[in-house]
N, C-alpha and C positions, 0 to 999 in steps of 0.2 A: 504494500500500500504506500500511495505516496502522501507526506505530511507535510503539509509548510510552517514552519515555526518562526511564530511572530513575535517578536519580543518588544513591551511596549516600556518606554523608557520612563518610569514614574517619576514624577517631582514632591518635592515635600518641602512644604512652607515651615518655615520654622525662622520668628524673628519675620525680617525684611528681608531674607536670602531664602533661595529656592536651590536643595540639595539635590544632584543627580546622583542615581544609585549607579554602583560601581559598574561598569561593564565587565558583563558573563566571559567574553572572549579572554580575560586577563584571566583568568582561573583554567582556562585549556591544557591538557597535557600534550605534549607533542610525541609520534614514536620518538622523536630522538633521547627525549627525555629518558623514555620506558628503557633505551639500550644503554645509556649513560647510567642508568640504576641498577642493572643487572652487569653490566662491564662489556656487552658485547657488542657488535656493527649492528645499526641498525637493518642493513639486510638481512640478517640474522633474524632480528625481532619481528621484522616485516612477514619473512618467511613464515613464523610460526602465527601469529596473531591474523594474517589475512589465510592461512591452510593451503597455500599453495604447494607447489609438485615441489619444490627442493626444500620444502619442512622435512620430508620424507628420509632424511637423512643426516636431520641433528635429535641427538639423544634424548629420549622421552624428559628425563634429569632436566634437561637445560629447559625443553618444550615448556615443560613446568612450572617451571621458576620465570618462565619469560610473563604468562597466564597468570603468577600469581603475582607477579609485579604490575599486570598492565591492571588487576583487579584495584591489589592497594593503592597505585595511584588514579585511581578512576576514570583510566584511558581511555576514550571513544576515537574512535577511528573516522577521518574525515572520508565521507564514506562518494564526495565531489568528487576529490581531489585522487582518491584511488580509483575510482572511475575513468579519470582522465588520463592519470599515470599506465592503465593497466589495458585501457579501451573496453570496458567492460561495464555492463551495467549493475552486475547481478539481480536482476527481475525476470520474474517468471511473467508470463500469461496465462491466469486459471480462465478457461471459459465452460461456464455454468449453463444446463437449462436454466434455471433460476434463482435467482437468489436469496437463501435466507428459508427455502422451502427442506424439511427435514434428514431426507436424503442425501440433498446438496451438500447442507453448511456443516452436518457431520462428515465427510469426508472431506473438506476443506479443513476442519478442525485439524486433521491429522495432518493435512497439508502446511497448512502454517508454523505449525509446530517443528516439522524441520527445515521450514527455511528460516524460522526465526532464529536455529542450533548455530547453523551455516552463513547467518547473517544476508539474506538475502529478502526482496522485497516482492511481492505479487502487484498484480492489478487483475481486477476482476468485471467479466463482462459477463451477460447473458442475454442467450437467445432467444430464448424460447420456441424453439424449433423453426425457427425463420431461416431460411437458406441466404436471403438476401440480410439479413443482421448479421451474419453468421461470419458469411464473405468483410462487408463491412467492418468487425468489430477485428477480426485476425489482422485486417490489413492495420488498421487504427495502433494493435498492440504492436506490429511490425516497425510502423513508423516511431514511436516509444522504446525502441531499442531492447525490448523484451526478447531473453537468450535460448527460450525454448517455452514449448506450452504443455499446460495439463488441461484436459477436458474432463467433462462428468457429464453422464448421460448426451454424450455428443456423437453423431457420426459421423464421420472421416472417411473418404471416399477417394480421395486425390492427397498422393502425396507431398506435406505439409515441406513448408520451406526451411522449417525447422526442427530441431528437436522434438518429439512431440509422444509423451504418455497419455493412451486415454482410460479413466476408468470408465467400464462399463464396454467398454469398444469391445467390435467380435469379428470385424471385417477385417482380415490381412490387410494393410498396407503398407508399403516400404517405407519406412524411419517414425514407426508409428510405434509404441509397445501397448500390446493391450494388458490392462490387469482386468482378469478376468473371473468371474465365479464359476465353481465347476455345476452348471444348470442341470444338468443329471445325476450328477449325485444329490442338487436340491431339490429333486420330483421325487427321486427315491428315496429320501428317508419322509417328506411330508404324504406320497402317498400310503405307503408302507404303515404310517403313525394312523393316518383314519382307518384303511384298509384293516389294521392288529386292532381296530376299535368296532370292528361289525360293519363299516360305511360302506354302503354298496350303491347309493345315489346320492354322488357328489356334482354338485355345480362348482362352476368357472367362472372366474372375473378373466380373462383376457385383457393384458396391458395393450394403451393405445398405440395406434403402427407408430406414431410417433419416436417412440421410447426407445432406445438402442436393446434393451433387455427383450424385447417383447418377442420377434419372430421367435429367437434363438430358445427361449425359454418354454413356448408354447410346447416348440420342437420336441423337446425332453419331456415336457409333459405326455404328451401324446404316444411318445415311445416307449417311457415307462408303463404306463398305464396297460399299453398293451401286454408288457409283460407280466406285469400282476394280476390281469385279466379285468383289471378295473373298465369299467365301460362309459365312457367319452359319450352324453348322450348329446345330440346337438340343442334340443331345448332347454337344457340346463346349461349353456353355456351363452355367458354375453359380453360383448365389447366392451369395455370402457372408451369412452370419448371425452375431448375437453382439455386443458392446461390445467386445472386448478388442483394446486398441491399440499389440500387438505381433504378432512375425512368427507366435505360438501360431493367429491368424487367419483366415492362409491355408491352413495347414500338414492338416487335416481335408479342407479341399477339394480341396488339391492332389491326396490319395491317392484322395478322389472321382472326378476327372477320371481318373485312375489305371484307377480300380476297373472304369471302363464298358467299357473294351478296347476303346475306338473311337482309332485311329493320329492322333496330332497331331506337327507341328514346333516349334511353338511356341506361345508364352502369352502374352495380354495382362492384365496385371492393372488389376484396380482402383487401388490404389495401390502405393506399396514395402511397406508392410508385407505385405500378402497375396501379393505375388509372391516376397517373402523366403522366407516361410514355406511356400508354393506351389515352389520351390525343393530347398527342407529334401525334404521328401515325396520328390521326385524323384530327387533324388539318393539317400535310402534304398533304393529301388527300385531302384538300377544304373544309374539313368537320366545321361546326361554335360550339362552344361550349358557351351557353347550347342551341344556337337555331337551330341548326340539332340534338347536341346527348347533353342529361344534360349526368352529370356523377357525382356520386356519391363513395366517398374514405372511409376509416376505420382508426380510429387511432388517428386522426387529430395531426400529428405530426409538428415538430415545423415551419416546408414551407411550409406546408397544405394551409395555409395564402396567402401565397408570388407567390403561383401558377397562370399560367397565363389560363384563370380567374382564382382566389381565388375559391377554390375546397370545393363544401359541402360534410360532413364526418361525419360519427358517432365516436364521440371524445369518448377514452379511454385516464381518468385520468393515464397516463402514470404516470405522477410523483409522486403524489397520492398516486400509485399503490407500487411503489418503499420505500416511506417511511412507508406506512403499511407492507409490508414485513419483510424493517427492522427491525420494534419497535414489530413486531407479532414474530421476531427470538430471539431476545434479550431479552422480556419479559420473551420466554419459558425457554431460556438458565439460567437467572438469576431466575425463579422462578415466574415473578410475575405475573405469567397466566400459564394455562393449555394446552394444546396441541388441536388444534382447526382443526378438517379435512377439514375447506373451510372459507375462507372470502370473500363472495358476493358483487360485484362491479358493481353501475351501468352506463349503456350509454348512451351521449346525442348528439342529432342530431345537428350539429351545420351549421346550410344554410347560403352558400357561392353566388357567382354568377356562380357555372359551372350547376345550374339547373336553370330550368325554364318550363313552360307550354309546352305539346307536339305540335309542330307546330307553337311555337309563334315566328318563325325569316319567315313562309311564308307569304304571302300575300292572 
């Protein structure tokens, strides 16, 4: 993120004279300072405090003591001035479906977290599945001197001019890494979980095409299913549609699946949001959760929890997912790994109270 810091010069009357407060710049530490305190050349110190490739080859001992001097003296790095020394910006480009929506900003969390380790700066755009935003906002981060990008729920189609990790990406492309969830191993243990519970008529929330998750995900589902013999009916299965990335989502659909009067036990949704909101519907209708319809979410985002019942969910290390991205962009950018087409992530089922045995609220 970038910050501008203002610094307003206070006066203070006191008498007939008006005192200026000291200026901040006279308190600066300078590297030269930090290498004069420790006794060594300031390349030295430079080396270790900015992490570049010839730190690699002075002694953990000195790295140390360099880190614990630039602490005591409360060194900040003019981070301008190394910019222009080094032609480097250190900024990423994160580009979001949206921002601040559940999914998103937990996997940004993880993201920030290592570039704030690494001392580097993001800027954050979203598209909202706009092709024409999309082109737009890449080039925008282009021109801002941004050294590579990460995406979330983004598709990538044309390989990118730069660096480029997507979470959630499934489509090969050349200088692309995907981190990716293994979507068959998350059909099989969420079907497998109703299926060992009696379910024999389960509906679908289907993600909208929109969503980088959705074909890929469907695919597993339909594949598993047939091997557990589970039966995919098409009446019980329906679309999601829409941008909006709260439980408002699912909550239209749920009364859909409702409205057809074909007998289900339970739900698999797309993600937590639309099973929340797919939830909501249900319960207006009289419906008991899990002893009329268990309901099973994706994601296990951070209300997954808090949901009324507590929602079982096959959990995607969101945050996880966010800092392997980072530290998989930053290694390639700085050198200290190779260019990787996929990092494999995997799911785990996490059972809440919205399931339970098929029939266990009758008599």
């Amino acid at each position: 993120m970038c910050f501008l810091a203002l610094r307003f010069e206070s006066t203070i009357l006191s008498g007939k004279k008006l005192k200026r407060e000291k200026n901040p710049k006279e308190n600066i530490v300078t590297l030269k300072e930090v290498a004069n305190h420790v006794g060594l050349t300031a390349g030295t110190v430079s080396a270790v405090l900015n992490n570049s490739a010839a730190s690699r080859s002075i002694p953990e001992s000195t790295r140390q003591r360099i880190l614990a001097a630039a602490r005591e003296l409360n060194y900040r790095p003019n981070m301008l001035a190394r910019s222009l020394r080094v032609q480097r910006t250190y900024t990423i480009g994160v580009i979001l479906q949206e921002i601040g929506d559940a999914y998103g900003s937990t996997v940004v969390s993880g993201i920030e977290e290592v570039l704030s380790e690494r001392d580097f700066f993001f800027l954050t755009v979203a598209h909202r599945h706009d092709k024409r935003l999309l082109r737009t906002y890449s080039d925008l981060l282009i021109s801002r001197g941004v050294e590579g990008f990460i995406t979330v729920d983004t598709s990538i189609s044309e390989k990118p001019v730069l660096p480029t990790v997507a979470v959630a990406g499934h489509k090969y492309v050349s200088d692309v890494t995907n981190i990716t969830l293994d979507h068959r191993k998350a059909a099989e243990i969420a079907l497998h979980h109703l299926k060992s519970l009696g379910h024999d008529r389960i509906a679908f929330l289907k993600g909208q095409m929109e969503s980088s998750d959705s074909v890929v995900r469907w695919e597993a589902i339909c594949a598993v299913a047939q091997e557990l013999n589970v039966i995919i009916r098409p009446e019980l299965v329906v679309q999601l549609e829409g941008k909006d990335s709260t439980p408002e989502l699912g909550y239209p659909f749920g009364k859909q699946l409702l409205s057809r009067n074909v007998p289900f036990t339970a739900l698999f949704a797309y993600n937590d949001i639309s099973a929340i909101g797919a939830m909501r519907a249900f319960q207006e209708a009289g419906k008991r959760i899990p002893e009329d319809i268990s309901v099973v979410g994706f994601d296990d985002i951070n209300f997954a929890s808090f949901a009324r019942p507590a929602l079982t969910t096959v959990r995607q290390p969101l945050k996880k997912m966010g800092r392997i991205a980072a530290k998989a962009l930053l290694d390639w950018i700085e050198g200290r790994s190779e260019y990787m087409p996929e990092i494999a992530i995997e799911p785990e089922l996490v059972i809440r109270n919205s399931t339970s045995p098929a029939g266990y609220g009758k008599s």
